[in-house]
C-alpha positions as a Markdown table, in Angstrom:
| # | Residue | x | y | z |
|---|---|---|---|---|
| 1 | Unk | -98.8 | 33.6 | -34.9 |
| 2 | Unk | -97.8 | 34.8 | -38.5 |
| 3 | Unk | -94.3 | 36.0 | -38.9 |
| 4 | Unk | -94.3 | 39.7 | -38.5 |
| 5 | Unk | -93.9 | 41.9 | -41.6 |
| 6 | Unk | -90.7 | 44.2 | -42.0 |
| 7 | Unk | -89.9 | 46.5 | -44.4 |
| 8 | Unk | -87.1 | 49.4 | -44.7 |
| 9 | Unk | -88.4 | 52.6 | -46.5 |
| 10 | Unk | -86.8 | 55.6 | -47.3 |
| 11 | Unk | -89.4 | 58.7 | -46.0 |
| 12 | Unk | -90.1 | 62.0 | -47.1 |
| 13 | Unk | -88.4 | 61.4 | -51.0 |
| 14 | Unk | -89.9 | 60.1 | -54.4 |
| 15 | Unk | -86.2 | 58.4 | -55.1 |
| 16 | Unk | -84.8 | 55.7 | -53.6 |
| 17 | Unk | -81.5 | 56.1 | -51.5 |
| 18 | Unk | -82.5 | 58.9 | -50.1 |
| 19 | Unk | -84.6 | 60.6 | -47.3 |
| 20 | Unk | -85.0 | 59.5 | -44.2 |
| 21 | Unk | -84.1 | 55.3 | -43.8 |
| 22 | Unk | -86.9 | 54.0 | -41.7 |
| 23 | Unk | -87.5 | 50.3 | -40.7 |
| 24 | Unk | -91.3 | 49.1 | -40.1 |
| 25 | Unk | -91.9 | 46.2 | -38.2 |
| 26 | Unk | -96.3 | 45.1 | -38.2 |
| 27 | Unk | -97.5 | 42.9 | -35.8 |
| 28 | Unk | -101.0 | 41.7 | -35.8 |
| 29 | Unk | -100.7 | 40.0 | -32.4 |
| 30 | Unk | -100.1 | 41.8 | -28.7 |
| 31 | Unk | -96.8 | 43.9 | -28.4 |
| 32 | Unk | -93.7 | 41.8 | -27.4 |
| 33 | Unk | -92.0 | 43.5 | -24.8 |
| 34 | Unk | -90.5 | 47.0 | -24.7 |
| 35 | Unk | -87.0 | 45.6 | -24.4 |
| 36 | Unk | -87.2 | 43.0 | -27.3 |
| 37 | Unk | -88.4 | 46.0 | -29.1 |
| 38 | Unk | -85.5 | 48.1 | -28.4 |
| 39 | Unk | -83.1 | 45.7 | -28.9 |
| 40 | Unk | -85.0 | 44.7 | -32.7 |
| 41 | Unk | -84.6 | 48.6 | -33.2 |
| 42 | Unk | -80.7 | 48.4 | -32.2 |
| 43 | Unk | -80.4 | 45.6 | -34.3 |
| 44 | Unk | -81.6 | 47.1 | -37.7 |
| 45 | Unk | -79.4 | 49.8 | -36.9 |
| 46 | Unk | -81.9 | 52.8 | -38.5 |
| 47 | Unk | -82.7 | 56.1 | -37.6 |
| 48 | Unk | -86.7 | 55.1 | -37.1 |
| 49 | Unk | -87.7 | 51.9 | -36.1 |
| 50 | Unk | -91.9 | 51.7 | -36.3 |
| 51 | Unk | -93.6 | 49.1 | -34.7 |
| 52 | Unk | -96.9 | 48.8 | -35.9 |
| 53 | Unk | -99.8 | 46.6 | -33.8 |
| 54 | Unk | -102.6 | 46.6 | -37.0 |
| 55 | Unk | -105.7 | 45.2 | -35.6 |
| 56 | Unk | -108.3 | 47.7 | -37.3 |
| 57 | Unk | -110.3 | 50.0 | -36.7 |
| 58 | Unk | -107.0 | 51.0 | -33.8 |
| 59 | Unk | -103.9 | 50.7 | -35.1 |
| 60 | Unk | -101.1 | 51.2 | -32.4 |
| 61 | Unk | -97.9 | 53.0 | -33.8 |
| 62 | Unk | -94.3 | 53.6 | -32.1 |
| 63 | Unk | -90.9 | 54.3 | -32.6 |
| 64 | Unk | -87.6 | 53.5 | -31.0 |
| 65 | Unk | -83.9 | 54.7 | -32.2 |
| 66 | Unk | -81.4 | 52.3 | -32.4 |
| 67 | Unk | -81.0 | 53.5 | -28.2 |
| 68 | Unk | -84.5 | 54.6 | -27.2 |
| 69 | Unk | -88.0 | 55.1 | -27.5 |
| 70 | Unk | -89.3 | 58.3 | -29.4 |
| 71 | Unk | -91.7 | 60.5 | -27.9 |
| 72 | Unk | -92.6 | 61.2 | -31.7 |
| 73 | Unk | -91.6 | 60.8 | -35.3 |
| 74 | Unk | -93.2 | 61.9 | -38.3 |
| 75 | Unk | -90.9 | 59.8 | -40.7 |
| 76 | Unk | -91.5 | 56.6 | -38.7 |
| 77 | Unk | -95.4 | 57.5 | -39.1 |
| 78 | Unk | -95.5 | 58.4 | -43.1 |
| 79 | Unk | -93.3 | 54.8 | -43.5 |
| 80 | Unk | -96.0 | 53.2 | -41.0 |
| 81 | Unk | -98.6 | 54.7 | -43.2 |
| 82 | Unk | -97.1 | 53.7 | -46.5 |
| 83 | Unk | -96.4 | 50.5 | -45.3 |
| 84 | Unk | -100.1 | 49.8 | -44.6 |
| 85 | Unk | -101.5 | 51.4 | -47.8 |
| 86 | Unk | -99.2 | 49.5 | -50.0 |
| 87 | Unk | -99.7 | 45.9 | -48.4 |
| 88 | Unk | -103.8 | 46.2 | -48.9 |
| 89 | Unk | -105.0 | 49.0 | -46.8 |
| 90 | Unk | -108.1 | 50.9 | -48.5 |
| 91 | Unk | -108.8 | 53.3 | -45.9 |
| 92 | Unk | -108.0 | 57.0 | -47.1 |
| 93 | Unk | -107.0 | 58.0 | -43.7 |
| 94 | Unk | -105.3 | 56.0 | -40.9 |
| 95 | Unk | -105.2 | 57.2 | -37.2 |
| 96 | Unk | -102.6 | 56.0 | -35.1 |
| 97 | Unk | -102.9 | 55.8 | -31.2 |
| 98 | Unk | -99.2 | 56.7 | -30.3 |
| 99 | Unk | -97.7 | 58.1 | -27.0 |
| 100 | Unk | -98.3 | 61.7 | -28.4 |
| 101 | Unk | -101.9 | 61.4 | -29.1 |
| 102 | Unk | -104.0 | 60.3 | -31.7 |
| 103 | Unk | -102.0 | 61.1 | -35.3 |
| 104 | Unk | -103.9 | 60.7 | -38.5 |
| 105 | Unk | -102.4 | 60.0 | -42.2 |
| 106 | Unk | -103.9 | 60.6 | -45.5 |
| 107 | Unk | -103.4 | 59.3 | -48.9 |
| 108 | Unk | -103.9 | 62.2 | -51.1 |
| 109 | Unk | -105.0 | 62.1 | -54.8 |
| 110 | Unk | -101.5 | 62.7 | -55.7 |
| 111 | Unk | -99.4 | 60.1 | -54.2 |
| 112 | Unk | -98.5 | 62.1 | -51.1 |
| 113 | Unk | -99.0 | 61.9 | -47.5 |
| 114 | Unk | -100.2 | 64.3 | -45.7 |
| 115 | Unk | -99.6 | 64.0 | -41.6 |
| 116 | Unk | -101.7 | 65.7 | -39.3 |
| 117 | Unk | -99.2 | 66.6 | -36.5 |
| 118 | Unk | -99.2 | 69.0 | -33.2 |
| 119 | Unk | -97.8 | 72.5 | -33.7 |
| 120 | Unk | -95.3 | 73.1 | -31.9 |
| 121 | Unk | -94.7 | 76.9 | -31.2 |
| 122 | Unk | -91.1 | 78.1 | -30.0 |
| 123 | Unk | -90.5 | 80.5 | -27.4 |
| 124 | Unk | -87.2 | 82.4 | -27.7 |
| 125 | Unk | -84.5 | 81.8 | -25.1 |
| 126 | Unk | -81.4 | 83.1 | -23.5 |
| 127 | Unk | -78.6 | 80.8 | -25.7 |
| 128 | Unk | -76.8 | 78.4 | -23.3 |
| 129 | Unk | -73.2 | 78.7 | -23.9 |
| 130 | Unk | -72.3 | 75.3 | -24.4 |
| 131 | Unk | -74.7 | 75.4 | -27.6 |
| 132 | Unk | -73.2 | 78.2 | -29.4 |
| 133 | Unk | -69.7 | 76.5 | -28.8 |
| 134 | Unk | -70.9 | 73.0 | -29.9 |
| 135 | Unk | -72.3 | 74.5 | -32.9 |
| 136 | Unk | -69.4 | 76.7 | -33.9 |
| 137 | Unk | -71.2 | 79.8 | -35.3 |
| 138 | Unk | -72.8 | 82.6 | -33.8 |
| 139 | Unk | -76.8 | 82.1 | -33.5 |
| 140 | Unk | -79.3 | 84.9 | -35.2 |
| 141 | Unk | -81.6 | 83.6 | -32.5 |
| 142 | Unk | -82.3 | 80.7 | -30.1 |
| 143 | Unk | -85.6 | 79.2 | -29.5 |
| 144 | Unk | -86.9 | 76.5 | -27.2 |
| 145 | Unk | -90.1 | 73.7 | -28.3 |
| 146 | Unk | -91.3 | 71.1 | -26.4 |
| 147 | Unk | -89.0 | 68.9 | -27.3 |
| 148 | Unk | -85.4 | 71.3 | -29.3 |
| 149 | Unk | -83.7 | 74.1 | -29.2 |
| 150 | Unk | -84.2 | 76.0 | -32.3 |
| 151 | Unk | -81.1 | 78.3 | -33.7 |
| 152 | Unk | -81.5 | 80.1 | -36.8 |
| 153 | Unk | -78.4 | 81.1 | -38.6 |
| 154 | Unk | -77.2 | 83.5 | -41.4 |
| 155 | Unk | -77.2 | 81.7 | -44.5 |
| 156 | Unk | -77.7 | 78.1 | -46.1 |
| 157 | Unk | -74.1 | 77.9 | -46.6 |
| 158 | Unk | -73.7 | 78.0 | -42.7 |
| 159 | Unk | -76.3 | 75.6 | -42.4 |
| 160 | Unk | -74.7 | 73.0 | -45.0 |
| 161 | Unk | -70.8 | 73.8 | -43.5 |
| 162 | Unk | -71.8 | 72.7 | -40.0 |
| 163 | Unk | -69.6 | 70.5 | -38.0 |
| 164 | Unk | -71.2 | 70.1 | -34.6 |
| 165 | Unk | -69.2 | 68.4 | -31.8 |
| 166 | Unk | -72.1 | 66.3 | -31.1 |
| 167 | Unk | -70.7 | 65.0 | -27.4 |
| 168 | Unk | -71.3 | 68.5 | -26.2 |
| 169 | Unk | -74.4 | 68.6 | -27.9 |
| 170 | Unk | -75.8 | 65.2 | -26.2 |
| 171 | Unk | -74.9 | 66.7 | -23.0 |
| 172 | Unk | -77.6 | 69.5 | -23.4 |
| 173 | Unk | -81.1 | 69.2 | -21.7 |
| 174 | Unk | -83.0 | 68.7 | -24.9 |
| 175 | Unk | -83.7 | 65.8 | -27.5 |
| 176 | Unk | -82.0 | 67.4 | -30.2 |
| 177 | Unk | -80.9 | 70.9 | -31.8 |
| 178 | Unk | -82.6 | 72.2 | -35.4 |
| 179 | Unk | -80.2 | 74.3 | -36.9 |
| 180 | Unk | -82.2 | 76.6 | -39.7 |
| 181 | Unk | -81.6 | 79.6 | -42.1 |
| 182 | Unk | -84.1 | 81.3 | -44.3 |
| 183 | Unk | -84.2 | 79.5 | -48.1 |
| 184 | Unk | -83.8 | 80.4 | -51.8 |
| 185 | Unk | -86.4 | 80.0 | -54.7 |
| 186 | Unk | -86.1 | 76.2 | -54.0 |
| 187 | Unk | -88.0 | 76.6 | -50.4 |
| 188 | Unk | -88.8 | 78.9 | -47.7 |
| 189 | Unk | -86.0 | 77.5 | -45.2 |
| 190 | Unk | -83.7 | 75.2 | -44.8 |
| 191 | Unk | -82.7 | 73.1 | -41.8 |
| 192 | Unk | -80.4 | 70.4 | -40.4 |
| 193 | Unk | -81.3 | 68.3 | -37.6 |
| 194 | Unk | -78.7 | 66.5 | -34.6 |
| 195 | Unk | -80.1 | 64.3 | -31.6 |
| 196 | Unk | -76.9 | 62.1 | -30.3 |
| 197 | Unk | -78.4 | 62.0 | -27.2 |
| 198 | Unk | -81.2 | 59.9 | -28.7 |
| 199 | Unk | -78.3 | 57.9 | -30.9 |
| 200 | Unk | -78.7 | 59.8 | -34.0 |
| 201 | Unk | -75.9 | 62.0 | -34.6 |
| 202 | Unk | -77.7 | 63.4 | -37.5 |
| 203 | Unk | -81.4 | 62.8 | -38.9 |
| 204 | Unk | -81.5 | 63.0 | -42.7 |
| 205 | Unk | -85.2 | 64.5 | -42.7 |
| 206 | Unk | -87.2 | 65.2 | -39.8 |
| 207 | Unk | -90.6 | 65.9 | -39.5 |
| 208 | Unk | -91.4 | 66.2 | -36.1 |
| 209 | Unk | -88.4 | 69.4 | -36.0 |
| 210 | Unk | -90.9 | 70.9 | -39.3 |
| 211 | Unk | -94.0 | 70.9 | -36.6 |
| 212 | Unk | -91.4 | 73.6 | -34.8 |
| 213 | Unk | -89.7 | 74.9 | -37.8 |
| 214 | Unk | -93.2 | 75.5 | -39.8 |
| 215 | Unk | -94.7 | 77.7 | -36.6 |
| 216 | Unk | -91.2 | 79.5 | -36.6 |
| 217 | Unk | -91.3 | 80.3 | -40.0 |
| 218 | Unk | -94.7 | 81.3 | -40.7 |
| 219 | Unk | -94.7 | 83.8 | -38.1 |
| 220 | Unk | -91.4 | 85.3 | -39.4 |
| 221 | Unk | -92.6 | 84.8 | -43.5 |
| 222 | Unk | -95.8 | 85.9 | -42.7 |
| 223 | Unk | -97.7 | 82.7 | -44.5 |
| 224 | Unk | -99.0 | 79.3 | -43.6 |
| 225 | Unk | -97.7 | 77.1 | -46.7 |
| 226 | Unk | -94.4 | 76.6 | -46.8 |
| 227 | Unk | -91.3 | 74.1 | -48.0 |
| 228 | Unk | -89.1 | 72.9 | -46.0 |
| 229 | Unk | -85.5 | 71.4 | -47.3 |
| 230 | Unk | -83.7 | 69.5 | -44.6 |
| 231 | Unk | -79.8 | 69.5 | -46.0 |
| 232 | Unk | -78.2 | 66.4 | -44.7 |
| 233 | Unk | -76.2 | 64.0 | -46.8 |
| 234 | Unk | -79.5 | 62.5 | -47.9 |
| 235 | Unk | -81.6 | 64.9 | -48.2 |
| 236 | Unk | -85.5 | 65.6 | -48.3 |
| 237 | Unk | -88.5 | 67.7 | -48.8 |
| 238 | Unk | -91.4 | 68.1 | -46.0 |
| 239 | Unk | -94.3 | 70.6 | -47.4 |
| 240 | Unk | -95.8 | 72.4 | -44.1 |
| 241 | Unk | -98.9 | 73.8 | -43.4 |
| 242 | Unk | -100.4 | 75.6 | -40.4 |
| 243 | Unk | -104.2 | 75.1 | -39.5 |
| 244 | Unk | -105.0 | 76.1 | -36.3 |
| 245 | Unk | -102.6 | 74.3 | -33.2 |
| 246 | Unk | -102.0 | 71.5 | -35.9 |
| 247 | Unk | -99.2 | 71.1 | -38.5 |
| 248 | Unk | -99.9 | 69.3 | -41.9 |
| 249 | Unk | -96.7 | 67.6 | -42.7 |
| 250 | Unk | -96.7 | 66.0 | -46.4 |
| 251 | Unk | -93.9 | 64.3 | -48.1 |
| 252 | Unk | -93.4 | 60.4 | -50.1 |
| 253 | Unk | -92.4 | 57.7 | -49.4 |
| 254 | Unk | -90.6 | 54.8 | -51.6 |
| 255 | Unk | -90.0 | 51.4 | -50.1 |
| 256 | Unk | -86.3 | 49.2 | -50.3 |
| 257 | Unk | -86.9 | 46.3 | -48.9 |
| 258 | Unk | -90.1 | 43.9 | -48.1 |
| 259 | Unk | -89.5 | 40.8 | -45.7 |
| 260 | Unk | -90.8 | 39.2 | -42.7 |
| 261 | Unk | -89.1 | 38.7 | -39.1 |
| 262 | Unk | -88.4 | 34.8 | -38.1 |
| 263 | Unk | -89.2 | 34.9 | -35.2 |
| 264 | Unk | -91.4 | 31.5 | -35.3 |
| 265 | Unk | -88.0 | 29.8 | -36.5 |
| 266 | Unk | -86.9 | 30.9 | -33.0 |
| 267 | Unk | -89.7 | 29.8 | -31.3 |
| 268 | Unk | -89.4 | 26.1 | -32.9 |
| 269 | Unk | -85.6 | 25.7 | -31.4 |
| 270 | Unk | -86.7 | 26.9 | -28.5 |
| 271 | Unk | -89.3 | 24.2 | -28.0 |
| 272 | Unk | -86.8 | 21.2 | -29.1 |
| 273 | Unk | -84.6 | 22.9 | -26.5 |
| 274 | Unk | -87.1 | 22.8 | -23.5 |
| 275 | Unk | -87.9 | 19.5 | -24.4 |
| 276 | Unk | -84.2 | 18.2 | -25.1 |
| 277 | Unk | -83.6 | 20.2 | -21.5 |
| 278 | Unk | -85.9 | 18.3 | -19.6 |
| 279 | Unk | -85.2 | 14.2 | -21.0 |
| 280 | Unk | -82.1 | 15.1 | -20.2 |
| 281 | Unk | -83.1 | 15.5 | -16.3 |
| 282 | Unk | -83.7 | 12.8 | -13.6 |
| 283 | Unk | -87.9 | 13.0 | -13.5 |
| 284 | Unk | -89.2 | 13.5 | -10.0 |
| 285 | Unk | -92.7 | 12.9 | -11.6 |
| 286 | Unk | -91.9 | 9.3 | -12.6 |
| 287 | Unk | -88.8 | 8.1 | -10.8 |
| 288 | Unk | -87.4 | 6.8 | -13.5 |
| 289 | Unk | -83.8 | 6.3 | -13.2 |
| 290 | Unk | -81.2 | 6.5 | -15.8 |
| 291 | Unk | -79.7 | 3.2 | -17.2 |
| 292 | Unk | -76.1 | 2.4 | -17.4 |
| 293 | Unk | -76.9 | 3.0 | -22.0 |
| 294 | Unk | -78.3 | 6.6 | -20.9 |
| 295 | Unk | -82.2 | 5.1 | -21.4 |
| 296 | Unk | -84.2 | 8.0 | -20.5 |
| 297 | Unk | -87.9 | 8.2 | -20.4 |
| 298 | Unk | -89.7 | 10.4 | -23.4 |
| 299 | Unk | -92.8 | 11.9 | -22.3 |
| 300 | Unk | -94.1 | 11.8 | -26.3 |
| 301 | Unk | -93.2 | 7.7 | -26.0 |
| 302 | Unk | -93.8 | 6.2 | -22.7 |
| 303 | Unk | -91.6 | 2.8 | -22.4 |
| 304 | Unk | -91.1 | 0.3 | -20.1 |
| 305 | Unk | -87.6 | 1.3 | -17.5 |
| 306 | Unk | -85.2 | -1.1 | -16.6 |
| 307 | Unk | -87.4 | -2.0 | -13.1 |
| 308 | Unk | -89.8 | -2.8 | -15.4 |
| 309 | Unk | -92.2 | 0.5 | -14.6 |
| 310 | Unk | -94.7 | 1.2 | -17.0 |
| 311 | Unk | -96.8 | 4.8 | -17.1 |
| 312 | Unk | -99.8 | 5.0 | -16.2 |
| 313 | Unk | -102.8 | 6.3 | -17.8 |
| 314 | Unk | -102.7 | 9.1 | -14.8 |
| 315 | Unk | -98.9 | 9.6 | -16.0 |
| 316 | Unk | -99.4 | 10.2 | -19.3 |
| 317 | Unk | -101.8 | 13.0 | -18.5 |
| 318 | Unk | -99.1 | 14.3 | -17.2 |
| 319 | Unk | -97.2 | 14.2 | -20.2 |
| 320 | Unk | -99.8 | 16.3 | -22.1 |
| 321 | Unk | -100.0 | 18.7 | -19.1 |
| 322 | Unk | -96.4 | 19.4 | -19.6 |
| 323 | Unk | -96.8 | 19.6 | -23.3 |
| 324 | Unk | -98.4 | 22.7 | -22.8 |
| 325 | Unk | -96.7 | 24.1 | -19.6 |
| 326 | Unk | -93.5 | 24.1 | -22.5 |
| 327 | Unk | -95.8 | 26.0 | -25.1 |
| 328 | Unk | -97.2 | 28.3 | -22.4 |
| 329 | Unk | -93.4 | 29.0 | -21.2 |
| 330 | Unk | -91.9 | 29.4 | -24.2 |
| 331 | Unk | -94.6 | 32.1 | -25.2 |
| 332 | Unk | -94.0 | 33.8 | -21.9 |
| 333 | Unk | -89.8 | 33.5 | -22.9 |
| 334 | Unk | -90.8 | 35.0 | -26.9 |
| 335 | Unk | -92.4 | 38.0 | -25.2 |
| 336 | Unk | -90.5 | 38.8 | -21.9 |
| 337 | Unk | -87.4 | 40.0 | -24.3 |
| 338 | Unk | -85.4 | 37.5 | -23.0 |
């Protein structure tokens, strides 16, 4: 198996440093197990960790935080994409098979990427009053999506000033909380993003809140293009636009680092360890007893005991059998998560 490739991008920005930090991890093998996958993603210590399973024409996509899986996430999909593309991909459009559906990517003339998303259309709820009093200003309104509670706000500079107690906000029934106000002549609206309860206290640019934020908007701007600046630390830009039930999300993508995962390393000590485990046990198979010098009797170089026993040709079948019982475990160990 060829060491998986792993790169760290930084989604929804054309400079570096900025954006939304997202790992991508390809595999072009069977998953590993969802455990060894969450504890990779805890490990990288990212927003977005993508794991990719490329074997064309389906190409598997998801997503963890550093402390769970994702139900979606539209940075973890441009990286995915961007990662692909750049590494030899010629397809103009990708479709991922993810948990939340088939999602498609497309390279557009201008560098872009456009994402072809759900929409996501808010219906406005009573405020609970442990939101308003984790976010410390009074809503304009509060509206619930599938997956957030919407509030929209007076003014960018409310947006910008917020200091969320993010405790109470994990506590709420919800993945995370958009926090919005209209925009100036550099967008249409501005937003801010906070999911604790997932392990992100705050997202610098997220693109699964715009397939909310660009249904909210149009309706209340009255048009189905708009720009979207998310006002975290970071910082980014998501162009939105409606068609139909579906969002087209489109933003860059620049990529920091380029490695692989050593994970065959791994698999090598592990090997030497079986086998160092096992001459270092009395062998039922053989009945070969340790000598008094600590002889002990290697299955890759039969020798003659001290009573004289020498292995058979039935014996050293063995030996191969067991061979491959080691490489068969040791597989089993690499993907179990253990």
């Amino acid at each position: 198996m060829r060491e998986p490739l792993v790169c760290t991008v930084d989604a929804f920005t054309d400079r570096a440093f900025s954006g939304n930090p997202t790992a991508v991890c390809v595999f072009d093998e069977a998953w590993p197990a969802t455990p060894w996958l969450q504890r990779l993603a805890a490990e990288l210590n990212l927003p977005a960790t993508a794991f990719v399973r490329y074997d064309r024409p389906h190409t598997e996509l998801r997503w963890f935080s550093p402390q769970t899986e994702l139900a979606l996430c539209g940075s973890g999909t441009l990286a995915a994409a961007h990662v692909l593309w750049e590494t030899g991909d010629r397809a103009t459009t990708l479709v991922f098979k993810t948990c939340a559906g088939s999602l498609g990517a497309h390279r557009q003339p201008d560098g872009r990427i456009m994402l072809d998303f759900p929409a996501d259309d808010p219906e406005p709820v009573t405020a609970p009053a442990a939101l308003a009093a984790a976010l410390g200003v009074k809503p304009l309104a509060v509206w619930r999506g599938r997956l957030d509670y919407l509030v929209e706000v007076d003014s960018i500079e409310s947006v910008r000033k917020l200091t969320p107690d993010l405790t109470a906000l994990a506590a709420l029934d919800a993945r995370g909380v958009i926090v919005t106000a209209v925009g100036d002549a550099d967008s249409d609206f501005v937003s801010r993003f906070f999911a604790p309860a997932a392990g992100i206290d705050e997202d610098p640019v997220t693109a699964s809140a715009h397939c909310t934020l660009g249904v909210y908007w149009s309706k209340k701007l009255g048009k189905d293009a708009l720009t979207g600046l998310q006002v975290s630390a970071r910082g980014g830009r998501v162009d939105v636009h409606l068609r139909d039930d579906r969002v087209n999300l489109s933003g860059r993508a620049v990529t920091i680092t380029r490695g692989n995962l050593a994970i065959t390393r791994n698999r090598k000590i592990r090997l030497r360890s079986l086998a160092s485990n096992w001459q270092n046990r009395r062998s039922r198979r053989f009945r070969v007893r340790a000598a008094t010098d600590g002889l002990r009797f290697n299955p890759f170089s039969p020798q003659v005991s001290r009573d004289g026993f020498l292995p058979s040709r039935k014996d050293l079948s063995c030996c191969t059998r067991w061979f491959w019982q080691v490489r068969i475990r040791l597989r089993r160990d690499l993907f179990s998560g253990e």
